[in-house]
NUPA-688551 format. One record per residue (C-alpha): residue in one letter; residue number from 1; x, y, z. Coordinates in pm, whole numbers, always signed. Layout:
A,NUM,X,Y,Z .
...
This chain:
X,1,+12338,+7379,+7265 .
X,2,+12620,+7646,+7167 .
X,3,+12968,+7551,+7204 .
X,4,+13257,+7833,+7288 .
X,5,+13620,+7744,+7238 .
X,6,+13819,+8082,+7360 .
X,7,+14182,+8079,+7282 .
X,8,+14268,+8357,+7564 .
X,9,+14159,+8397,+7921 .
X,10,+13976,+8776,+7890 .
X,11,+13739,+8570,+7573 .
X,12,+13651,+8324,+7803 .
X,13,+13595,+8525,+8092 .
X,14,+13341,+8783,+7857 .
X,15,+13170,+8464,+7746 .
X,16,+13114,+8336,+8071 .
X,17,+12984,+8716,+8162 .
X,18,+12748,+8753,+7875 .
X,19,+12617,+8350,+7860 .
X,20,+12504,+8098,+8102 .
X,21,+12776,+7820,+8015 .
X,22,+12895,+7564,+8197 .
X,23,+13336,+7518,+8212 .
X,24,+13483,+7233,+8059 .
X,25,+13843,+7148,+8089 .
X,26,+13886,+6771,+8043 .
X,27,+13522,+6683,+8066 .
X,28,+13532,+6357,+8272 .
X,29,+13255,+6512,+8473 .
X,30,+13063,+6681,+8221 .
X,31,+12930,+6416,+7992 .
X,32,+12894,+6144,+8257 .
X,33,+12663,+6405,+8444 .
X,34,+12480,+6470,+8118 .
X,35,+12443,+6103,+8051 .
X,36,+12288,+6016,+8372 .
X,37,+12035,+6326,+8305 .
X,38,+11973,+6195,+7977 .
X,39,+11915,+5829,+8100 .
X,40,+11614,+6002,+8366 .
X,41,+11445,+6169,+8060 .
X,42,+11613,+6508,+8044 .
X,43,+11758,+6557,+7682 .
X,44,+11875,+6910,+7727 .
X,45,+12245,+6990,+7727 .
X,46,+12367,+7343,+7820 .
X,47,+12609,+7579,+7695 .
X,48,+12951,+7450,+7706 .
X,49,+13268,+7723,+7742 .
X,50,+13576,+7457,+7659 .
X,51,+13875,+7625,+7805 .
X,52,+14070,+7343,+7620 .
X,53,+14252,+7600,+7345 .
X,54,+14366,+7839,+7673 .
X,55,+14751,+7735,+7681 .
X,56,+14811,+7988,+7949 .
X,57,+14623,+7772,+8199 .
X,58,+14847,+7463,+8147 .
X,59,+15167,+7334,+8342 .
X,60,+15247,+7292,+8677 .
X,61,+15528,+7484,+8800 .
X,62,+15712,+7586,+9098 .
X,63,+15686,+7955,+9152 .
X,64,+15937,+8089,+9426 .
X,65,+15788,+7976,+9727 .
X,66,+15482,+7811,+9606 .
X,67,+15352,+7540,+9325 .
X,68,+15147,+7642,+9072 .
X,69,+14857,+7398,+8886 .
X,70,+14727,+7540,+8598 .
X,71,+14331,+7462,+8568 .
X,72,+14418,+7242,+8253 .
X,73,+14716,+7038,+8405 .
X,74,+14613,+6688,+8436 .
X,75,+14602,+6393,+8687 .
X,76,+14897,+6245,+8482 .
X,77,+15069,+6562,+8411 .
X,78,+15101,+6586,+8833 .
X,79,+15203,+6241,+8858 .
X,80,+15504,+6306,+8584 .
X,81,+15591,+6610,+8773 .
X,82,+15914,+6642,+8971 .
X,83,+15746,+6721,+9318 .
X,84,+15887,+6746,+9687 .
X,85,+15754,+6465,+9930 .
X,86,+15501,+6727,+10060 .
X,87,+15271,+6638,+9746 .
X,88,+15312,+6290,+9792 .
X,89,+14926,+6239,+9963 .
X,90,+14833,+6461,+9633 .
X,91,+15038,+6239,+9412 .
X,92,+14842,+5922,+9569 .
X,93,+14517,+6052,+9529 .
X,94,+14596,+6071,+9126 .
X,95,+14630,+5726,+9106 .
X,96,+14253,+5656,+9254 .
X,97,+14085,+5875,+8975 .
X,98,+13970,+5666,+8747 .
X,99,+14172,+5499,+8578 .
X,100,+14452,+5607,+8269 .
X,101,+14232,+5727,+8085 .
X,102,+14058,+5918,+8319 .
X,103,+14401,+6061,+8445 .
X,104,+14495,+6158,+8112 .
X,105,+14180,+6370,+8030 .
X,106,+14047,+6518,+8381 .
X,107,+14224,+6791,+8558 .
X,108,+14285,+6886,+8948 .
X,109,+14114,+7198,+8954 .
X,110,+13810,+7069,+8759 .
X,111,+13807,+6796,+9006 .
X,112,+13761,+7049,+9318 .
X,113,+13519,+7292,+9099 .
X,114,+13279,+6983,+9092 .
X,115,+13337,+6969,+9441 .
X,116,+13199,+6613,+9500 .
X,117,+13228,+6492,+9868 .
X,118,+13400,+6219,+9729 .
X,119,+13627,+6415,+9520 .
X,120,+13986,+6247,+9572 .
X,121,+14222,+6553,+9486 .
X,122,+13968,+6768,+9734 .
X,123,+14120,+6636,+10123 .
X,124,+14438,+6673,+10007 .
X,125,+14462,+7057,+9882 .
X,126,+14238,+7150,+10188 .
X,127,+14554,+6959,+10419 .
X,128,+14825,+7085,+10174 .
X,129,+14668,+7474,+10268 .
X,130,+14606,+7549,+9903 .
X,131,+14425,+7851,+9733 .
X,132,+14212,+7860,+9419 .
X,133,+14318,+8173,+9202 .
X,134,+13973,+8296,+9052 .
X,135,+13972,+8523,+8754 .
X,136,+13715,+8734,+8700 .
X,137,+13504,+9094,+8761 .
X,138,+13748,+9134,+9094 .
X,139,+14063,+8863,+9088 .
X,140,+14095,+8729,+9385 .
X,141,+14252,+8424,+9590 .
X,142,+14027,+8212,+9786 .
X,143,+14213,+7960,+10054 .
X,144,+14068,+7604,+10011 .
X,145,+13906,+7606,+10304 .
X,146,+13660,+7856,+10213 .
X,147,+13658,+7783,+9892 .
X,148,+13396,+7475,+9912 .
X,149,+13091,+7548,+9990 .
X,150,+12873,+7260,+10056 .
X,151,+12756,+6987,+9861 .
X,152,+12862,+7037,+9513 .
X,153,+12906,+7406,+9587 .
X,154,+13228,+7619,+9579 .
X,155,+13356,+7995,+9603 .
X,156,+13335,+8046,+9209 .
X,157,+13084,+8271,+9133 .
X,158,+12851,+8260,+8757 .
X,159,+13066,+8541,+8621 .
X,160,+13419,+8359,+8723 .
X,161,+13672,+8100,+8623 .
X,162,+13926,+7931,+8828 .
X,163,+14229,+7927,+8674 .
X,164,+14480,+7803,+8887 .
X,165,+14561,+7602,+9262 .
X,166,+14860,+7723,+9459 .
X,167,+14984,+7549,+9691 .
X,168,+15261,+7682,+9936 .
X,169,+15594,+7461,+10003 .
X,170,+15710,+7373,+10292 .
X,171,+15932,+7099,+10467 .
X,172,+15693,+6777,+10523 .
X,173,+15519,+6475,+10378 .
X,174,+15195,+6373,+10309 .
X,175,+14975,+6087,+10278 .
X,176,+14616,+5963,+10136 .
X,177,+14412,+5704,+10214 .
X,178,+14051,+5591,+10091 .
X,179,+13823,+5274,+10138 .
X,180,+13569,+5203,+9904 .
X,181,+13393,+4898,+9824 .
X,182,+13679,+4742,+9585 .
X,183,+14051,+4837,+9525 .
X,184,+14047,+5028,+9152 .
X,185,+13770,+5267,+9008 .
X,186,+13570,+5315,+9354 .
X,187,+13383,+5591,+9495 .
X,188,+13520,+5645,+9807 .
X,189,+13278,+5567,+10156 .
X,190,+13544,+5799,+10357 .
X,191,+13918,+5929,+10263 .
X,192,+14187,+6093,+10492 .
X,193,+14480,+6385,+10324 .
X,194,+14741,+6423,+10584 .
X,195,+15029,+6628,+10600 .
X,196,+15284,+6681,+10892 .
X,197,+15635,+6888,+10966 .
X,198,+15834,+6722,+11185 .
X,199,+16125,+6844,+11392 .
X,200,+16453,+6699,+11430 .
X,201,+16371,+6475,+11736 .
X,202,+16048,+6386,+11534 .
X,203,+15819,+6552,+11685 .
X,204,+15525,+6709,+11501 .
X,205,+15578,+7106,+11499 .
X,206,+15265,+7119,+11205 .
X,207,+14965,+6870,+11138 .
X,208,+14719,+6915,+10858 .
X,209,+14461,+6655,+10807 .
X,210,+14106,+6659,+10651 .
X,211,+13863,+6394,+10599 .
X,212,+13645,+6381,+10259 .
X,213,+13302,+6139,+10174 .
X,214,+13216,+6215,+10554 .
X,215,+13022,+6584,+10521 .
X,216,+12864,+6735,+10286 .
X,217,+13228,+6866,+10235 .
X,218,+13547,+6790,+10335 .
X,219,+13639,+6889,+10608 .
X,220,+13995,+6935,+10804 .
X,221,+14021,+6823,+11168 .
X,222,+14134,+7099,+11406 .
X,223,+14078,+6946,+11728 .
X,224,+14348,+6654,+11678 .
X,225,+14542,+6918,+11483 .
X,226,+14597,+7091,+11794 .
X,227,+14613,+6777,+11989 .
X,228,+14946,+6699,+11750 .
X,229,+15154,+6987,+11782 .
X,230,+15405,+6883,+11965 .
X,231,+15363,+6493,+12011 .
X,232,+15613,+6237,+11902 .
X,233,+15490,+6162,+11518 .
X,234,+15600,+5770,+11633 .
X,235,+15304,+5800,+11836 .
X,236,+15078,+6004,+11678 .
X,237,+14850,+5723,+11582 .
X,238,+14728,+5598,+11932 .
X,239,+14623,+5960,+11992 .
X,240,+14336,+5988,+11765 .
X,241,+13985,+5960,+11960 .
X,242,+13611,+5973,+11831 .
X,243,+13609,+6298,+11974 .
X,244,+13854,+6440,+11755 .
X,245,+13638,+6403,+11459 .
X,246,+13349,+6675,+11555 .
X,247,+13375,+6864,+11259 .
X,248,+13234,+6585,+11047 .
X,249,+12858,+6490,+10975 .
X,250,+12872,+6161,+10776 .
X,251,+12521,+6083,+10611 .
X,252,+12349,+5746,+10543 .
X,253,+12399,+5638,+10181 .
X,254,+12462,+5337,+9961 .
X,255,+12793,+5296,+10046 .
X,256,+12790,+5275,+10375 .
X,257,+12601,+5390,+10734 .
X,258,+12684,+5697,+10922 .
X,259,+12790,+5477,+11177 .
X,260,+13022,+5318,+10963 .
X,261,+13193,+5623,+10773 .
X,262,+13266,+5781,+11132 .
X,263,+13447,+5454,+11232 .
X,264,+13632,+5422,+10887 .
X,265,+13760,+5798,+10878 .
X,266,+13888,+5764,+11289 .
X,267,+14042,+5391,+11171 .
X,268,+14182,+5588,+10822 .
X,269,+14303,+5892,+11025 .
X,270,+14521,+5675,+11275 .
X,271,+14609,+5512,+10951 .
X,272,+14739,+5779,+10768 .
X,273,+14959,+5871,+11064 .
X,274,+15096,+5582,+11109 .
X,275,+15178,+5583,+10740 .
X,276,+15339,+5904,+10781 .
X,277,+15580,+5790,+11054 .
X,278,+15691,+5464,+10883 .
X,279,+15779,+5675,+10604 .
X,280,+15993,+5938,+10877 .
X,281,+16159,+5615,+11039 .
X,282,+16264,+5465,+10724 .
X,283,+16371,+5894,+10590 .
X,284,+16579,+5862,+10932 .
């Protein structure tokens, strides 16, 4: 195994060009990934490109209209952040990774480049309208909706690095909600990221919601998007119907039945909304 520690972006971006490496940021997924490999009888371990000694893809900062994440800020870095109620569902969805430690060490954008299913941070930058900033042969901005693939599969090509999120800011909240099979340090069976603008007779002029753990990726809800514009958010819960989630194809796993996932995410959906206006009526 051959370890690379670049200390600027263009040295990591020629390694990752001339060698097959794999990215490390705060490792969290790395090692546990090579663990389980190791415990099935495959010793090998490939190149690692640590883009731990890049300080120019730290912070998280508000850029005119926009936030920036860096691809090394943290889960805890985000939760210490001074942040508009629009990142709130993002802000949630910190506190289910892991736990402190895990917070600590893994990072938001490494969490969407491993693009689990059941990635927590994933839902919410898909509702929040984000875009992955990818450096590399020909920069370029991918929206978060394109930017994952499939199952464990994103936009980032072998010759690229992601090295930031941006998500644009706008008036709104947002929510997250997951069920899993305990309270703390759960993979989820099905998770909802919500986000709504509301007018001033609270009335939903923008809805955003996506549904992770229930497709091969997550996946945002357009039907009931459309179905919201323009609905009283107060009763925006009672509107959701099966039919609404068509975009997703839950599988059978050990965590839970199809079956089951599709009635969780329509139950967590309604949820979430409900959530949402509790929060407006108590704002109000």
């Amino acid at each position: 195994m051959r370890y690379f520690r670049p200390a600027t972006l263009d040295e990591a971006l020629a390694i990752r060009a001339a060698h097959d490496v794999t990215p490390l940021a705060g490792a969290t997924d790395v090692y546990p990934a090579h663990a389980g490999r190791r415990a099935w009888g495959d010793p090998a371990h490939g190149d690692v490109l640590d883009l731990s000694g890049i300080e120019a893809l730290r912070g998280i900062a508000i850029e005119g209209d926009g936030l920036r994440i860096g691809a090394l800020a943290t889960w805890t870095d985000l939760l210490r952040a001074d942040l508009p109620p629009l990142l709130d569902g993002l802000k949630r969805a910190a506190r289910e990774v892991g736990g402190a430690q895990v917070q600590n060490r893994g990072t938001i954008v490494g969490n969407a480049c491993t693009a689990s299913p059941a990635g927590d941070g994933i839902p919410n930058l898909m509702a929040l309208d984000a875009a992955f900033e990818i450096a590399g042969p020909a920069p370029r901005t991918v929206p978060a909706t394109e930017f994952f693939t499939g199952y464990r599969a994103t936009g980032c090509g072998p010759r690229e690095l992601v090295t930031a999120i941006r998500i644009p800011l706008a008036p709104g909240r947002s929510t997250f909600l997951k069920l899993g099979a305990r309270r703390y340090l759960v993979i989820s069976i099905a998770m909802v990221a919500a986000v709504v603008e509301s007018d001033p007779a609270g009335r939903i002029a923008r809805a955003r919601i996506a549904v992770g753990a229930c497709s091969a990726a997550a996946r945002r809800l357009p039907l009931l998007e459309a179905a919201l514009s323009g609905m009283p958010l107060a009763d925006a819960a009672g509107l959701v119907e099966p039919r609404h989630l068509a975009e997703l194809a839950p599988l059978d796993d050990v965590r839970g039945s199809a079956g089951y996932r599709m009635a969780a995410a329509l139950a967590l959906v309604s949820d979430a909304l409900a959530d949402l206006a509790q929060t407006q009526a108590r704002a109000a």
